[in-house]
Phi, psi and omega in degrees: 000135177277126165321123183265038178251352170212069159244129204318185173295325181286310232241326178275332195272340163306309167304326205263331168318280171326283149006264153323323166282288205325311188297318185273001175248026157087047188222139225257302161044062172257338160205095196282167177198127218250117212239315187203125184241094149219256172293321201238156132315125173242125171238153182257112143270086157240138092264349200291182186253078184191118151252149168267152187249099146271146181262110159214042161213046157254150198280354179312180149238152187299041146261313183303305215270337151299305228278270175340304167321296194304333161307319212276318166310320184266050150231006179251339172290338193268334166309281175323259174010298173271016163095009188266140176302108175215168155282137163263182173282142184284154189260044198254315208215147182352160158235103186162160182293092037113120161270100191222114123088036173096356167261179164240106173238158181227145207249122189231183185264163179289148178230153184254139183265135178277285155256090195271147170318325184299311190299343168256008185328298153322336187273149203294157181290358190268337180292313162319326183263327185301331133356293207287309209308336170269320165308329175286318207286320201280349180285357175284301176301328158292328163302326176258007097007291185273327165320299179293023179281153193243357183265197186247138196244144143243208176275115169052057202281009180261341173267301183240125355269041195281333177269001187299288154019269186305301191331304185302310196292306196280000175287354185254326164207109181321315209067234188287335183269128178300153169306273128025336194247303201295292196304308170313316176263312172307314181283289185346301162313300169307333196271332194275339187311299209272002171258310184277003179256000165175095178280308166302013201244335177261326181204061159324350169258008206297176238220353227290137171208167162294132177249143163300289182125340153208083172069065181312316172320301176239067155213098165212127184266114218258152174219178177311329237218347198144196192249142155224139157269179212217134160093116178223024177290324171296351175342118184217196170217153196166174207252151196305326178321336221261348183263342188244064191245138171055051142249015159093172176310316192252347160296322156320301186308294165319297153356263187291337155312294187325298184269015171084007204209170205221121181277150216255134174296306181312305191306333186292303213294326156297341176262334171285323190306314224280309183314292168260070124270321179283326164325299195288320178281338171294358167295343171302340171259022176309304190322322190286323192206107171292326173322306150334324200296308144350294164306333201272306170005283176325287167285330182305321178298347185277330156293317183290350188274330199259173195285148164297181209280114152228177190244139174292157178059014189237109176303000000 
């Protein structure tokens, strides 16, 4: 839970959003609390057992960002439905997105975490990566899950056209990245344009099925009771590598035990490209929350480092 004794602006005027929709669907929201500060405001109205997702620093306009919300309920209201470890939509209230005051917000049930990252703050980095490194074994089991969803997605839609936006924002303000790095992220797009516009033209074996959509390994949440994962908000349809990118080697290896089945490396090593591209386009929201720019860093360098982003046969 974030100290409510130093919560941003973005974060206070998010509790008074929240609030105010909670109250109007009949929910008590007598002592909200801010759970998480970052892309999105997580609020806990409690006493009820329901957080809220506010979004707030996304570029999107809340018809995008309803469209999406709406992917991301029906494929985690529909996981929860079968019984799959997941957070659900809260059952307090409609399951759809909330138009309120110029925002889209969606409402899930609370969950208490039994061992949360805070609680490891202090621990050496190899207890940390054996963490994700399990979690990717348990992201198998949510892919065969999600294999059976039966509605329509579309394809790898965090890439495309979800980064033209950022993209757009940072040719008007670079941040860290050089003209040459610009020019470098503009072929790049194009290279994902032309990959989300006929992924089987490239890697005719790929896998596509619906993915959670942004790294399931770490968005998982450990409780009294198991493990669920969590934030489908990226919710997509795509070949499975675009759910297991940077969790490193021995997350793979834990993989492909778990699922019986063997991840294609070229298809990996392209989707970490496309993965930190995205990285790279969240500096557009530097401006917004500086902080972030620090968390971003890391991977943006990693990007500069490796060869660009191509496709076999696309010059």
């Amino acid at each position: 839970m974030v100290n409510p004794n130093s919560l941003s602006k973005r974060a206070e005027e998010a509790v008074g959003l929240a609030t105010r929709a909670g109250r109007r669907l009949g929910l008590r929201a007598d002592e909200p609390r801010v759970l998480h500060d970052v892309f999105n405001v997580l609020v806990h109205l409690a006493p009820d057992p329901v957080v809220v997702r506010v979004p707030t620093l996304a570029l999107a306009s809340v018809e995008e960002q309803t469209a999406k919300q709406r992917h991301e309920l029906a494929v985690a209201g529909w996981l929860a439905d079968s019984g799959a470890p997941v957070v659900r939509p809260s059952p307090l209230v409609p399951r759809e997105p909330v138009e309120f005051e110029g925002r889209s917000l969606t409402f899930w049930e609370f969950v208490s975490e039994a061992d949360g990252l805070a609680d490891m703050a202090d621990a050496d980095p190899k207890a940390l990566e054996d963490r994700f490194v399990e979690q990717t074994g348990w992201a198998a089991q949510l892919h065969g899950l999600l294999a059976g969803y039966p509605g329509e997605l579309p394809t790898l839609s965090p890439l495309v056209p979800a980064l033209k936006p950022a993209l757009a924002e940072l040719k008007k303000h670079p941040q860290s990245l050089t003209t040459a790095e610009l020019d470098r992220v503009e072929r790049e797009y194009a290279v994902l344009e032309a990959l989300v516009g006929d992924l089987p033209a490239y890697f005719p074996d790929a896998r596509m099925q619906t993915l959670h959509g942004d790294s399931p390994s770490y968005n998982v949440l450990r409780t009294a009771d198991g493990y669920v994962f969590n934030d489908f908000e990226d919710v997509t349809r795509g070949p499975v590598e675009w759910d297991l990118t940077l969790v490193g080697p021995r997350g793979i290896e834990v993989y492909e035990r778990a699922s019986g089945t063997r991840v294609d490396r070229a298809l990996l090593d392209v989707m970490e490209g496309a993965r930190m591209l995205q990285v790279v386009g969240a500096l557009a929201l530097v401006p917004r929350m500086p902080e972030i720019g620090p968390m971003l860093e890391p991977v943006v360098d990693q990007w500069r480092a490796r060869s660009p982003l191509a496709l076999p046969g696309l010059a």
